[in-house]
N, C-alpha and C positions, 0 to 999 in steps of 0.2 A: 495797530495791527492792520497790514494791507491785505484786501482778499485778491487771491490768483484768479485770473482772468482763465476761464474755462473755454469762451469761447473769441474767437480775435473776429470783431467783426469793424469793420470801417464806417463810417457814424452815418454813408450814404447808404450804406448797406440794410442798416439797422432803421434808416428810417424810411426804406420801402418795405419794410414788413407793417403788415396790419396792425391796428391799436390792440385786436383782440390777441392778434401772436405777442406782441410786446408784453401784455399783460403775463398772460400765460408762461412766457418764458421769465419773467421776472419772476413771479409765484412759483415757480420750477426751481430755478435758483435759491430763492429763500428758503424754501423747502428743504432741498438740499442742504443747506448750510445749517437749521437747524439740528437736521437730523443727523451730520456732524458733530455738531456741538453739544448734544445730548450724549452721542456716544462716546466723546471724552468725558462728560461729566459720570458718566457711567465708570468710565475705566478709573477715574479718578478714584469716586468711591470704592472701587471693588480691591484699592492697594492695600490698605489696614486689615480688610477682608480676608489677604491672600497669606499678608504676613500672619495672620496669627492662625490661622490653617497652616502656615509653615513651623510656627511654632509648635503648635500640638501634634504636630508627624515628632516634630523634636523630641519632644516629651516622653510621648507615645515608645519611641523608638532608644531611649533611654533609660524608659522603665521597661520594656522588654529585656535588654542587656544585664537591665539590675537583677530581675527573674534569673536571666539564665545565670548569672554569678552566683547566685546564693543557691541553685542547683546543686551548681560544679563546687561552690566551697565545703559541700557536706556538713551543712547545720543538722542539730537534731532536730528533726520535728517528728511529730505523731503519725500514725499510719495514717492515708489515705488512701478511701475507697468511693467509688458513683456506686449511685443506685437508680434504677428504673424505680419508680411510682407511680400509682394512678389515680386522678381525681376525678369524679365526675365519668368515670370511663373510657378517658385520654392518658397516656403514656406521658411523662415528664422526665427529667435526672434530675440528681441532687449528689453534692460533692457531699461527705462527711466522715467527722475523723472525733476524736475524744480527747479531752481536755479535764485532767483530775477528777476521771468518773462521770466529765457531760458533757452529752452527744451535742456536739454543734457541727451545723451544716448551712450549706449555698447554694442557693438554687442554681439551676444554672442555665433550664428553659426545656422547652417540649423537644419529644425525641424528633420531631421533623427539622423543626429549629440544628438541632444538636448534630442531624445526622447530615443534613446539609454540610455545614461548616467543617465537620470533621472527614465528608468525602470530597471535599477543596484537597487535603492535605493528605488525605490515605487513600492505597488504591485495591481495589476489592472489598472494602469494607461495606459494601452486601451483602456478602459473601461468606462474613463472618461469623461464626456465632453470639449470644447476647453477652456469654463470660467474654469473648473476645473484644466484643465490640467497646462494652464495659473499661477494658482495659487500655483501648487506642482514646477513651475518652477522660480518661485520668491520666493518660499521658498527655493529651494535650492540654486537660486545665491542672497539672499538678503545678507549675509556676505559682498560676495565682493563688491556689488555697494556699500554699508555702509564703506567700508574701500574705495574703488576709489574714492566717494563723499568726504572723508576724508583727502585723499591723495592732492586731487584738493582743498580742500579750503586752508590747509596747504600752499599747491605751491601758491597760490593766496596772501593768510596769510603774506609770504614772502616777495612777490614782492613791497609790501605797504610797 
């Protein structure tokens, strides 16, 4: 592998500069080229990296679609309702719905957490009340209890 000549200098040239500039720009140079070749060995590494970050957008973005299809194809499942809770004297949600007489539920994280994420996507949801708010947040996680409720009869489904 040839290295490209950065600078064109004539060998009379190069040899009226000082011993100490010669040094210097030589250490300049190697420098350089390290620091080059660190930062291919950088991007090298970071390709397996990127692919499989590009995978799980895939994934991600496949399992969303499957959510919204089993929406649209009108499965039965159980009702679903959130609930506000407090532990400790902190506000939380919890998704929960009933299954043959038991209550099974999913957390789903603190109302800051929650109201964050859900005022990315709704606007005025300040503004709203707590039945309100309630409801734009079962709209947003009814996909996944519908796929967990899914998931769990499946694994039940199995076990028989």
């Amino acid at each position: 592998m040839n290295n490209i000549k950065r600078v064109d200098y004539s060998p009379e040239e190069f040899n009226n500069l000082s011993t100490e500039e010669r040094r210097l720009r030589g250490r300049l140079s190697t420098l350089k080229r390290m620091i080059s070749k660190r930062e291919d060995d950088i991007e090298e590494l970071m390709k397996p990296i990127l692919k499989k970050q590009e995978e799980i957008k895939n994934l991600v973005k496949e399992m969303d679609e499957l959510k919204n299809s089993i929406k649209d194809m009108g499965f039965d499942f159980p009702t679903f309702r959130v609930e506000d809770f407090y532990t400790k004297g902190k506000p939380y949600y919890r998704g929960v719905w009933y299954v043959n007489g038991k209550k099974k539920q999913k957390y789903l994280g603190s109302e800051t957490k929650i109201h964050s994420l859900i005022k990315s996507s709704t606007k005025g949801f300040d503004s709203l009340n707590q039945v309100e708010k309630n409801k734009k947040i079962l709209e947003h996680f009814l996909p996944s209890f519908q796929l967990d409720f899914w998931n769990k009869e499946y694994e039940d489904f199995k076990k028989q």
